[in-house]
DSSP file (Angstrom, degrees, kcal/mol; ACC not computed):
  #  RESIDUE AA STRUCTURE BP1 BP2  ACC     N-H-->O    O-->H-N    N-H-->O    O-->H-N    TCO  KAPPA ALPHA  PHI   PSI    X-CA   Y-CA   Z-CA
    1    1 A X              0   0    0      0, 0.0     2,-0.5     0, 0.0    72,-0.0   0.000 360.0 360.0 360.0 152.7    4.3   13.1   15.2
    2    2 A X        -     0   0    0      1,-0.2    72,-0.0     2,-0.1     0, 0.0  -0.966 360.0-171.6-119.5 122.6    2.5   12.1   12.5
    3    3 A X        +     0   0    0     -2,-0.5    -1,-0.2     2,-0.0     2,-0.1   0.690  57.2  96.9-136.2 -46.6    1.3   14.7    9.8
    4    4 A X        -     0   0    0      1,-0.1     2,-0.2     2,-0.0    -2,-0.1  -0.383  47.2-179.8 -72.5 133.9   -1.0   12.6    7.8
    5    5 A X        +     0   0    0     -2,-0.1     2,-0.6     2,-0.0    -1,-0.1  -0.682  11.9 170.4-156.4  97.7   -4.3   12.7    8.4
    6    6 A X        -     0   0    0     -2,-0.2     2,-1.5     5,-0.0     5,-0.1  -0.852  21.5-156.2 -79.7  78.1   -7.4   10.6    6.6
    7    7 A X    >>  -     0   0    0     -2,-0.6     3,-1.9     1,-0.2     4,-1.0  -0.507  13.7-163.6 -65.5  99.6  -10.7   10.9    8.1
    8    8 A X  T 34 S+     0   0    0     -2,-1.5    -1,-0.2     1,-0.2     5,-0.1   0.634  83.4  68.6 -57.8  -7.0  -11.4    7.6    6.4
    9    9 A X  T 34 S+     0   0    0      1,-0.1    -1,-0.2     3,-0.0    -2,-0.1   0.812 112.2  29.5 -77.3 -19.1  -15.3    8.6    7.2
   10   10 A X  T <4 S+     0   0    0     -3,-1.9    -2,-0.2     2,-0.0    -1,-0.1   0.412  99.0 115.6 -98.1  -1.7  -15.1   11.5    4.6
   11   11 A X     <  -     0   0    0     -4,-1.0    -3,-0.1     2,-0.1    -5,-0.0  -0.155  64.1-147.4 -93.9 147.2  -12.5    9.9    2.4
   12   12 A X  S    S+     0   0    0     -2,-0.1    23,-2.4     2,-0.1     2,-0.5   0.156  77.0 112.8-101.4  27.7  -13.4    8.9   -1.3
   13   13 A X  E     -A   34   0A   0     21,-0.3     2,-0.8    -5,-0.1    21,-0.3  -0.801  62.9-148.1 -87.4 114.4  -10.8    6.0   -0.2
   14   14 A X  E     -A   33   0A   0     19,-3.0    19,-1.8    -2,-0.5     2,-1.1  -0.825  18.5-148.7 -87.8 116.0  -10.2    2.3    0.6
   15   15 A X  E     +A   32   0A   0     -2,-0.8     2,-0.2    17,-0.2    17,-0.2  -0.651  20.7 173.4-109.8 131.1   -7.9    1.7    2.9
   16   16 A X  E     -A   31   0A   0     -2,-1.1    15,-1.6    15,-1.0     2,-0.4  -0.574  25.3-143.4 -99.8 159.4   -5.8   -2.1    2.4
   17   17 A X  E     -A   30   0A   0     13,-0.2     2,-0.4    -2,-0.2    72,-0.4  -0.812  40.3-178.0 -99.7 139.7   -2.5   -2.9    4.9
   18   18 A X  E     -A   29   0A   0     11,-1.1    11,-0.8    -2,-0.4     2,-0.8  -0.959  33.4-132.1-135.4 149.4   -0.6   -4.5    2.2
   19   19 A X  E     -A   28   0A   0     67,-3.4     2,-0.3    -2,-0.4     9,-0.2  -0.692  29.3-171.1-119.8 108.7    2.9   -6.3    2.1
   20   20 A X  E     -A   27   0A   0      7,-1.7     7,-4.0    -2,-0.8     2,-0.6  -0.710   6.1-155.3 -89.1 136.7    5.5   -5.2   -1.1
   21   21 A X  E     +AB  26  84A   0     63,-2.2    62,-3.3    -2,-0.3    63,-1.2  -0.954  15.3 171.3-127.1 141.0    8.2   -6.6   -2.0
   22   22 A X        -     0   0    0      3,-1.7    60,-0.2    -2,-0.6    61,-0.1  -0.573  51.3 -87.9-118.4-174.2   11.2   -5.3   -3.8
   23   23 A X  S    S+     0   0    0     58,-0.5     3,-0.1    -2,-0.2    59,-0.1   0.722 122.3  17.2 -60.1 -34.1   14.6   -6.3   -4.7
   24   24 A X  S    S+     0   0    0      1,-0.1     2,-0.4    39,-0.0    40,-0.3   0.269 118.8  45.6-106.8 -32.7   16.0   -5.0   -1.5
   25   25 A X        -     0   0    0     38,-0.2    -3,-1.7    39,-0.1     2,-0.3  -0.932  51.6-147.1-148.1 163.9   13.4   -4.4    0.9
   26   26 A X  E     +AC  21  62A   0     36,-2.3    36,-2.8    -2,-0.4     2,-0.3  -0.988  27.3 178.9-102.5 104.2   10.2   -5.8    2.6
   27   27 A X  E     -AC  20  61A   0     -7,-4.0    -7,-1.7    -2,-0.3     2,-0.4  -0.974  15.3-169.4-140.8 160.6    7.7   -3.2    3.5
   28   28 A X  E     +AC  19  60A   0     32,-0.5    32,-1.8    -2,-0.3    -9,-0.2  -0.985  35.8 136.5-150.3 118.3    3.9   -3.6    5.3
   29   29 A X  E     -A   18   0A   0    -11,-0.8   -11,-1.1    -2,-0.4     2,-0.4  -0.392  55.1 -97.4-146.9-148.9    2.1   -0.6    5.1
   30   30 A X  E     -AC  17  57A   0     27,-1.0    27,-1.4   -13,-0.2     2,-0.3  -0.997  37.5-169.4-143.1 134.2   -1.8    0.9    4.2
   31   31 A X  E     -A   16   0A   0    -15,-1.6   -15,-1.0    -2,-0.4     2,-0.6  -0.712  23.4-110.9-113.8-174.1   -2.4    2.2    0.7
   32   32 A X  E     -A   15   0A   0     -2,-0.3     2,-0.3    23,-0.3   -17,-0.2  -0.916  19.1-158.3-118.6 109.1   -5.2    4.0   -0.4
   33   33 A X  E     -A   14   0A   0    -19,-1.8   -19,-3.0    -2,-0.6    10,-0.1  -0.663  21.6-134.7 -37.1 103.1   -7.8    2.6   -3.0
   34   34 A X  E     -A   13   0A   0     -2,-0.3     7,-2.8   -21,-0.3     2,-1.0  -0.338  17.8-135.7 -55.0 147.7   -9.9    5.4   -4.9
   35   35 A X  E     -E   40   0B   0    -23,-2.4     2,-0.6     5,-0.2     5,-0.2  -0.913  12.9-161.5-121.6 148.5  -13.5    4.7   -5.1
   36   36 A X  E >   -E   39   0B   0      3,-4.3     3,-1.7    -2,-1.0     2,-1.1  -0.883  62.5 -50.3-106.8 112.8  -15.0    5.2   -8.0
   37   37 A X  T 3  S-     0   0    0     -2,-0.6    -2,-0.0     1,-0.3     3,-0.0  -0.526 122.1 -21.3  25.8 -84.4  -18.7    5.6   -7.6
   38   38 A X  T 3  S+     0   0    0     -2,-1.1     2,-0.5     2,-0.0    -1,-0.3   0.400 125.3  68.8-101.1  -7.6  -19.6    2.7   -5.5
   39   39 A X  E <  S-E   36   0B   0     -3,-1.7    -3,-4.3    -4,-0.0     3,-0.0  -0.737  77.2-113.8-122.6 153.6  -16.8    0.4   -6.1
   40   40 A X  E     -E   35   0B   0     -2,-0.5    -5,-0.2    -5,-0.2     2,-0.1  -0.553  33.9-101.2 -80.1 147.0  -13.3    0.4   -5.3
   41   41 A X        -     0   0    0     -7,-2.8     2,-0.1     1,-0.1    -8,-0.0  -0.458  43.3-123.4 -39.4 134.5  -10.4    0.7   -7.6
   42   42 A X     >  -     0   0    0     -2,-0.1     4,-2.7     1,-0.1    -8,-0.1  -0.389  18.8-116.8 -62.6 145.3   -9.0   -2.9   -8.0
   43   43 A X  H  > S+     0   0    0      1,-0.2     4,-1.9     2,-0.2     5,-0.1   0.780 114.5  60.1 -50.2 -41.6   -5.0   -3.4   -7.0
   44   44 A X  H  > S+     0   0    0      2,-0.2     4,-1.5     1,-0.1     3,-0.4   0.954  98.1  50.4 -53.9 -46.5   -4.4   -4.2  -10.4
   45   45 A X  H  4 S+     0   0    0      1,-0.3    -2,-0.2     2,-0.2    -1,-0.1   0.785 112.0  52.1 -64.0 -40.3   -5.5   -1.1  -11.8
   46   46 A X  H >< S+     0   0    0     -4,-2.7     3,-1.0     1,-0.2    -1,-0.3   0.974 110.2  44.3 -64.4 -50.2   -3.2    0.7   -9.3
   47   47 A X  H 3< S+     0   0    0     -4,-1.9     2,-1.2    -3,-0.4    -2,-0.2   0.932 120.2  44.1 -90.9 -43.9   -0.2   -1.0  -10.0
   48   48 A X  T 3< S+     0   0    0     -4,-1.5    -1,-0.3    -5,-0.1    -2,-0.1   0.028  91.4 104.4 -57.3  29.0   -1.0   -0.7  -13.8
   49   49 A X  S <  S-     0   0    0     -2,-1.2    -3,-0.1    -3,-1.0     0, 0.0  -0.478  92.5 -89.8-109.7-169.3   -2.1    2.9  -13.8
   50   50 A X  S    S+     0   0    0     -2,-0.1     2,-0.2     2,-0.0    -1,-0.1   0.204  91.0 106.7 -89.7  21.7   -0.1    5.7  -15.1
   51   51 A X        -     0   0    0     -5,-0.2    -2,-0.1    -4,-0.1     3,-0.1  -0.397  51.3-159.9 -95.7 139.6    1.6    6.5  -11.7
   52   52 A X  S    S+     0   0    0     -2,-0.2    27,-1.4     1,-0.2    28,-0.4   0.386  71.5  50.5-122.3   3.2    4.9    5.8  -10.9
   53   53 A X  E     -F   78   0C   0     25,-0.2     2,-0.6    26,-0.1    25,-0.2  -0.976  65.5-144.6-133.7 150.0    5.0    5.7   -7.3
   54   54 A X  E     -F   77   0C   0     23,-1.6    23,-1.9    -2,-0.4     2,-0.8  -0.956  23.5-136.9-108.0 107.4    2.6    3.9   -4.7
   55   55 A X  E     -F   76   0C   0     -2,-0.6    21,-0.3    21,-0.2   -23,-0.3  -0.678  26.9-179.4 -64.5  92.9    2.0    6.0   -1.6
   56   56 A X  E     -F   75   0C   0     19,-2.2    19,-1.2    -2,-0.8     2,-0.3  -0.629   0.5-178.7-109.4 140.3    2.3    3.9    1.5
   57   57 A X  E     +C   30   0A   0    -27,-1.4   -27,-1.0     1,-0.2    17,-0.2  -0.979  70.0  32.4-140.3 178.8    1.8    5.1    5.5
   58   58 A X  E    S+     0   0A   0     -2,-0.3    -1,-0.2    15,-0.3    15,-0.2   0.807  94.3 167.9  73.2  48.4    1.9    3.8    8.7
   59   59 A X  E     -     0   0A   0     13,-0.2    -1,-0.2    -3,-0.2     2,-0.2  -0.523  31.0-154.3-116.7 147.4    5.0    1.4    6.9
   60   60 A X  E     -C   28   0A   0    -32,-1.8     2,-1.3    11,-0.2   -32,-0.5  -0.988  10.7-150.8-130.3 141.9    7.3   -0.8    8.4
   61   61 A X  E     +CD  27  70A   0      9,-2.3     8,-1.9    -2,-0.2     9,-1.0  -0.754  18.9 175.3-110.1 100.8   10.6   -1.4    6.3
   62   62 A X  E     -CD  26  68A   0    -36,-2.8   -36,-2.3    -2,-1.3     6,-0.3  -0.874  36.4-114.4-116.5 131.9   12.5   -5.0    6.9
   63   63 A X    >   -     0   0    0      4,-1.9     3,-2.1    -2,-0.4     4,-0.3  -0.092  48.1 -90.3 -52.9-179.0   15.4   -6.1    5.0
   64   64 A X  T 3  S+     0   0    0    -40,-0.3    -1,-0.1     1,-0.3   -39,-0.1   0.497 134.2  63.9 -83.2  -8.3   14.4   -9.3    2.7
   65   65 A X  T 3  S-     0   0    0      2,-0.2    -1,-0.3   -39,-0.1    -2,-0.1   0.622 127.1-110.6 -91.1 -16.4   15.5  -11.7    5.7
   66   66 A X    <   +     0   0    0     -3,-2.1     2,-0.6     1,-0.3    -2,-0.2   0.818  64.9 156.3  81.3  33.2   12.2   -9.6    7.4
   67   67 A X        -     0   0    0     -4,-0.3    -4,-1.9   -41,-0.0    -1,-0.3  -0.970  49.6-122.0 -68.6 104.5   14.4   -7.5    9.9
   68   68 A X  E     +D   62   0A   0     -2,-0.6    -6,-0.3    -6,-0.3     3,-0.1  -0.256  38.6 170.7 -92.4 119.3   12.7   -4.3   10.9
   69   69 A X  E     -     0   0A   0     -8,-1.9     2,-0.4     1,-0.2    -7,-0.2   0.621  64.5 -28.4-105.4 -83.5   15.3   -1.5    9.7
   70   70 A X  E     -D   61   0A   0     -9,-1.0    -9,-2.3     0, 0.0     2,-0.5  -0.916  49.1-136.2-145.7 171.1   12.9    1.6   10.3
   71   71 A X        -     0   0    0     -2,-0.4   -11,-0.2   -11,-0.2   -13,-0.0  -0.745  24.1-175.0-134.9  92.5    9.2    2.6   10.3
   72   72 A X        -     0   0    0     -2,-0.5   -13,-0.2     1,-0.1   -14,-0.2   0.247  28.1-130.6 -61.7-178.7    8.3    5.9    8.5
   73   73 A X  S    S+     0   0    0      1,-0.6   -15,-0.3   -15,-0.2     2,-0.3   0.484  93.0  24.3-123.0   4.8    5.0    7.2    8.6
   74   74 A X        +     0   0    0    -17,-0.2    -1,-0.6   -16,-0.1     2,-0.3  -0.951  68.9 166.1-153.5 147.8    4.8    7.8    5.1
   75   75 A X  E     -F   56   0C   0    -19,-1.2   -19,-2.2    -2,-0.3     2,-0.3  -0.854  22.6-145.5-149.7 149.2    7.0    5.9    1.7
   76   76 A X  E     -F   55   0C   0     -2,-0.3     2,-0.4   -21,-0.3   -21,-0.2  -0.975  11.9-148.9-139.4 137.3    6.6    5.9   -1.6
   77   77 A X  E     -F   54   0C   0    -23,-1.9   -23,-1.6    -2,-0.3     2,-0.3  -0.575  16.4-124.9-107.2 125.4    7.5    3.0   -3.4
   78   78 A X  E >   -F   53   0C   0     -2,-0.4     3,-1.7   -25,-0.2   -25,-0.2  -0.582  25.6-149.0 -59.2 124.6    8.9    3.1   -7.3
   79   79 A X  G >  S+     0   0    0    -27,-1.4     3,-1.0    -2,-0.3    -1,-0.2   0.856  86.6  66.2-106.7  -0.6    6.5    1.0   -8.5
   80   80 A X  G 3  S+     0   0    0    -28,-0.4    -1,-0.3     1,-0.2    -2,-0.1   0.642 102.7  56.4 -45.0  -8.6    8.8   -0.7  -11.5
   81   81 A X  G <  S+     0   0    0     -3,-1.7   -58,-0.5   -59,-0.1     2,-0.3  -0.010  78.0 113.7-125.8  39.2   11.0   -2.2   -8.4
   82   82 A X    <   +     0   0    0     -3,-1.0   -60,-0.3     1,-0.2     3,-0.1  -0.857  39.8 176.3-119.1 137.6    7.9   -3.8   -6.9
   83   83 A X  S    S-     0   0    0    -62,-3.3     2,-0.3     1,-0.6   -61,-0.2   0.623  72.5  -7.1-139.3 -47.2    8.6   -7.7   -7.3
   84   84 A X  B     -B   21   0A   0    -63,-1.2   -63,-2.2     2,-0.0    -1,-0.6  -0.950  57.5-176.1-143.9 162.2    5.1   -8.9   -5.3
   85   85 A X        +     0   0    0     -2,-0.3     2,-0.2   -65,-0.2   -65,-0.2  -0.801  18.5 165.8-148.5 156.0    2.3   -6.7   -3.2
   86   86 A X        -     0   0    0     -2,-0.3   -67,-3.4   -67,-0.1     2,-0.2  -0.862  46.3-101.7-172.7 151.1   -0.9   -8.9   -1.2
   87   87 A X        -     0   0    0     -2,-0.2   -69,-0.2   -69,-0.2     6,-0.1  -0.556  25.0-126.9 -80.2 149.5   -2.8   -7.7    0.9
   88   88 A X  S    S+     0   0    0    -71,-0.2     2,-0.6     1,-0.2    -1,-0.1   0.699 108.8  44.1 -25.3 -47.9   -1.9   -8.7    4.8
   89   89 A X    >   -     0   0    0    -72,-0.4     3,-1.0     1,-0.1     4,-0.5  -0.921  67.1-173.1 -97.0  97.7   -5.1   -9.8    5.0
   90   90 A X  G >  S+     0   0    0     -2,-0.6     3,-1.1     1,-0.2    -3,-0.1   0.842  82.7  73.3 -89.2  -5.0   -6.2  -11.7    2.3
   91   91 A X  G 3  S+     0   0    0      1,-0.2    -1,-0.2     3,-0.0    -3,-0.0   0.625  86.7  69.5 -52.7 -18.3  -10.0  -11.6    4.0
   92   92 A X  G <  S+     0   0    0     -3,-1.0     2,-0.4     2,-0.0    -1,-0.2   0.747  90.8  68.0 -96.4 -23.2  -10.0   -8.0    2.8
   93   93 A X  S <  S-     0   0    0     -3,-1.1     2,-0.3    -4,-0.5     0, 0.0  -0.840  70.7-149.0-111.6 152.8  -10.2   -9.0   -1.1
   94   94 A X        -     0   0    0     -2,-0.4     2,-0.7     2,-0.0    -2,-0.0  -0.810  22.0-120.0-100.5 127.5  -13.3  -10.7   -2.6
   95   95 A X              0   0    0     -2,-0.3    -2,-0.0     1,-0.1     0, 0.0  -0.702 360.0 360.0 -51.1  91.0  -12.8  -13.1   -5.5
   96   96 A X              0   0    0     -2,-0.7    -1,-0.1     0, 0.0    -2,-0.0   0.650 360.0 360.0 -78.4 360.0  -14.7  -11.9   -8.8
């Protein structure tokens, strides 16, 4: 069962599927974007903020060969041991 729960209609949120990579692991999951008045936090900003972990759900976790090991419903990812993140989708981000 899954314990998290985001009415994304009420949510002051973006939500991306993204794919991270680490030294170790492969993981494709949904983060959450803040919005800040009418615009969403940028990706940079998250990975450059003063946070040390990136909250991921609905993740699936494949060794580096992209083997499916297990699929939590929630990780958080150190985010010094983060080697690439893009979104799944790359339609979801606009070029400024």
């Amino acid at each position: 069962m899954n314990d998290i729960n985001i009415n994304e209609s009420n949510s002051h949120a973006e939500v991306i599927r993204v794919i991270v990579i680490t030294n170790t692991l492969q993981l494709e999951g949904e983060i959450y974007l803040t919005r800040v008045g009418k615009s969403t936090r940028r990706l940079t900003a998250l990975l450059h903020s003063d946070k040390d972990f990136l909250a991921m759900t609905d993740v699936t976790v494949c060794d580096r060969s992209g083997n499916p090991v297990q699929k939590p419903p929630f990780l958080q990812v150190n985010i010094k041991h983060i080697e690439a993140l893009w979104p799944s989708d790359p339609s979801t981000f606009k070029a400024d």
